[in-house]
N, C-alpha and C positions, 0 to 999 in steps of 0.2 A: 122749620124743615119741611113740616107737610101743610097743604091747605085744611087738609079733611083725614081722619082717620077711623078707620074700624077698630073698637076694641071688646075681643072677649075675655073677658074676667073670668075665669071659669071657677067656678066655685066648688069644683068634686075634685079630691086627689083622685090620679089617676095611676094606673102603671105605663111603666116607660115605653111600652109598646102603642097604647094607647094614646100617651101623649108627644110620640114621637110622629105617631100617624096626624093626628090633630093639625100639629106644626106645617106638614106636610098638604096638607089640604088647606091649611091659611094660605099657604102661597095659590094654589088653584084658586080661591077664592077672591083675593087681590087681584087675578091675571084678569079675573069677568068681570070685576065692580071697577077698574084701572084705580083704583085706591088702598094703600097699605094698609095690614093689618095688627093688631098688635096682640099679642096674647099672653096671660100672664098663668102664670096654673102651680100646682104642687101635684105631690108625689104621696103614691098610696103604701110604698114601700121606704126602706133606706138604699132604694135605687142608687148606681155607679153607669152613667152615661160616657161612653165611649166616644173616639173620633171615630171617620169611616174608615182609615186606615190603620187603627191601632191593632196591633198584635190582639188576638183574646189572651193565649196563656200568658203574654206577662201580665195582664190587665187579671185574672184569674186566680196567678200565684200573687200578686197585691192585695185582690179584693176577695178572699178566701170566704165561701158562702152568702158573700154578697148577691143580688138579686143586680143583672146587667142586661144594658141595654144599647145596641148600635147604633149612633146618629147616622142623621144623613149628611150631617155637616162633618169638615175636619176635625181640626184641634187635637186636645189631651185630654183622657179622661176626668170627670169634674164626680163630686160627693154631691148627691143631690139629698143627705140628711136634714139641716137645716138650711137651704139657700132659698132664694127669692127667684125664681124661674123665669122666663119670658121668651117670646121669640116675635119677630119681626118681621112681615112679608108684605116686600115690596114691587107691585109691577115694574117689568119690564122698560114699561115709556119712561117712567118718572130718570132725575136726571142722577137722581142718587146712586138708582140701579146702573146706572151707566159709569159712574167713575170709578176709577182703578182700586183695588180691593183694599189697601191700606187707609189711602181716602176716607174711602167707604167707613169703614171700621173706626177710624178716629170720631169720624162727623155723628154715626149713632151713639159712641160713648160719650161726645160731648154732650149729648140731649139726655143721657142717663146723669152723667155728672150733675146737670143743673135739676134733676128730679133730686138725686140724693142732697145736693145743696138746699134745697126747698125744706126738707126732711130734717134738716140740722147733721147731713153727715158731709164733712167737706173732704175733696178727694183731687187729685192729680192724673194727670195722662203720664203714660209711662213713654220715656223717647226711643230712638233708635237702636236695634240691639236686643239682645236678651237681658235681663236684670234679675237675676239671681234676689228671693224675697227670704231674708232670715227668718223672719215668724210666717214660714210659708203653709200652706194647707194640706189638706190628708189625702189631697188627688194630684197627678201632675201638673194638669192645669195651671194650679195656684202656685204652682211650686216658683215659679217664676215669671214675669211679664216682659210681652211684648210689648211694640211698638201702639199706640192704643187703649193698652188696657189701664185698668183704671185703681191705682195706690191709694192709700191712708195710712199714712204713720210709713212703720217698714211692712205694710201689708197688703196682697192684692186680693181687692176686694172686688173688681169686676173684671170679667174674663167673656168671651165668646168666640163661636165662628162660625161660618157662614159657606154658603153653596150658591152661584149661579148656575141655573138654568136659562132653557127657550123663555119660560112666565116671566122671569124675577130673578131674585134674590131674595133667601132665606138665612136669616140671621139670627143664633139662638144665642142667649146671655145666659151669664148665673152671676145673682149679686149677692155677694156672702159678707157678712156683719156679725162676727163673733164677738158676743159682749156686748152688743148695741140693742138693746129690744127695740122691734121699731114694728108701728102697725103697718103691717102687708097690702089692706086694702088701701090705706094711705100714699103707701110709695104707687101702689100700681097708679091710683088717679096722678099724682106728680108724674109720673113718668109718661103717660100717654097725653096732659097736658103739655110735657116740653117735648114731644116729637108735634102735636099740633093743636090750633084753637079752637077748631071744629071737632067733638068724640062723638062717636055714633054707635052705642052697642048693641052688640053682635051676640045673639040668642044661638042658646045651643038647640037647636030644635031638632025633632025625629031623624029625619031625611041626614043629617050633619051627624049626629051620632051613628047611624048606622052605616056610613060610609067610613068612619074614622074605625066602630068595628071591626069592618069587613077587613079596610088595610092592615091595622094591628093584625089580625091573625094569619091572613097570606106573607106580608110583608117583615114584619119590626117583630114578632113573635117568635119568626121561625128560626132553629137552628140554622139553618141556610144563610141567614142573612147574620145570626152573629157571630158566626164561628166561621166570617167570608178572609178572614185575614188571621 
């Protein structure tokens, strides 16, 4: 998929504020290196990540004391308690960024699929439509799969979505495996081996935390931005 990739592992759970700012400055950083990013991270709470356009009260009256947080991306709110996180930032040039969003969305989960295949978890693209998931999940996200997303048995076990901008495109996943132990650090190397052959990691260094920071608290922290819908 890619020649070359940036991958940061991050290794501190974060809050959602923090690591929605993160997300958000992989893509900046893909727009100046012209090379994708990939980032894989956890959660320092049992964070509830929103789409940009979700309601808060109904996401509020569902997720009662829950700790929430507003993407920048669409979708349906996801349970960030046990899931496997990542997000994906892709410059502008590349040819990926450029084709039509479904596209788009199948070609990344295909490169997830064959990480989870490597791992011993085998899994399906869900087709056309909505699909309604009987053993569905505790967020709406999972409740059902689109075109894309990615089934096991009667369960969807990977979901995302994504934002174009001027940079890129930013593409956040959540891979959920209930019942599967499965080492974390293990899926991240599969996964950023099938998006590419070339990995190059990406240090959290001073300068990158305190820009991620600064965003959290003006931006992803503020009542402003999640009480915008």
């Amino acid at each position: 998929m890619f020649d070359r990739l940036w991958c940061f592992q991050d290794p501190v759970p974060r809050t959602g504020s923090l690591n929605m700012a993160f997300d958000e400055l992989m893509l900046e950083f893909a727009a100046m290196e012209h090379a994708p990013v990939l980032r894989t991270y956890s959660w320092s709470e049992p964070f509830v990540s929103i789409g940009y356009f979700d309601r808060i009260d109904a996401i509020e009256a569902r997720f009662p004391g829950r700790p929430l947080v507003r993407r920048w991306t669409g979708g349906g709110a996801v349970d960030h308690r046990a899931d496997f996180t990542f997000s994906l930032a892709i410059p502008v040039e590349h040819l990926l960024a450029r084709r039509p969003g479904e596209q788009r969305y199948r070609e990344i989960h295909g490169a997830v699929a064959s990480a989870l295949d490597r791992c011993g978890v085998p899994s399906r693209s869900a087709g056309r439509g909505i699909v309604p998931i009987r053993a569905g999940g505790p967020a709406p996200c999972f409740e059902a799969a689109v075109c894309g997303d990615l089934i096991s048995g009667e369960r969807k076990i990977v979901g995302g979505a994504q934002r174009r901008t001027r940079l890129g495109v930013l593409h956040q996943g959540s891979i959920q495996l209930p019942g599967r132990p499965l080492e974390w650090s293990a899926l991240s190397h599969a996964l950023a081996s099938a998006f590419a052959p070339e990995i190059i990691p990406l240090p959290c260094d001073s300068g990158r935390m305190t820009r991620a920071a600064a965003l959290a608290e003006s931006k992803y922290a503020s009542p402003a931005w999640l009480q915008a819908r």
